[in-house]
N, C-alpha and C positions, 0 to 999 in steps of 0.2 A: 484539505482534500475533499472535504462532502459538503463546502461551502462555494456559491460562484458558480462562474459559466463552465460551460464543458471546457473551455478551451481553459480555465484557470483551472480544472480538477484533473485536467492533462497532466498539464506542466507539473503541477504538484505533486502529482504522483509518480511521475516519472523521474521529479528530484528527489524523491524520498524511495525510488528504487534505485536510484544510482547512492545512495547515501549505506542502503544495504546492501550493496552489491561488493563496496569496500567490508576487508572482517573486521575493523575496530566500530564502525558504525552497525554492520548486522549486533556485534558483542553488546553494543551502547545498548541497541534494542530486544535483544534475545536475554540478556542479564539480571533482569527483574520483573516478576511475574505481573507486577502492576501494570509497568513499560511495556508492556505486548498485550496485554489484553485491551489497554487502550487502542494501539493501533491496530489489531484486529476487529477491535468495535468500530472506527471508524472506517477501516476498510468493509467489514459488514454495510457502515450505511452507506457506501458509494455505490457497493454491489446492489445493495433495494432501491434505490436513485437510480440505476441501470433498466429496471422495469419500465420506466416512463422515457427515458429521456435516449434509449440503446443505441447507447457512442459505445461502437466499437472501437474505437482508438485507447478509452478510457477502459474497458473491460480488458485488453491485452494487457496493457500496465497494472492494470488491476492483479490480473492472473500470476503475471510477473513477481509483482510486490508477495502474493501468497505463497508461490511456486520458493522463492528465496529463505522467508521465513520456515519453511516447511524443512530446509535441509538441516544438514545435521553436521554440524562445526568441526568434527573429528575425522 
């Protein structure tokens, strides 16, 4: 996701919003405190990669991806 062209940091993110969009893949990633803090670290460096490069395409996905992680499974 924070490697690549905007249009390869789209798609990526947008398949790994669709990956937690299902709840056995949000669980994959919500289950282990290691497994999420990685992905919120790299979603951190797409958000600072957004400073320079502001694809708005890539920030909704983005927002998305946090918006999801942020809910609450119960």
């Amino acid at each position: 996701m924070d490697i690549g062209s905007e249009l390869c940091k789209v798609i990526a993110t947008f398949i790994f919003q669709k990956i937690i969009a299902d709840p056995g893949g949000f669980h994959y990633v919500t289950s282990h405190s290691k497994r999420l803090k990685t992905v919120v670290m790299i979603l951190n460096n797409v958000v600072s990669q957004l400073v320079e490069s502001r694809s708005v395409r890539l920030l909704k996905s983005v927002t998305k991806c946090y918006l999801r992680l942020a809910d609450d499974p119960t």
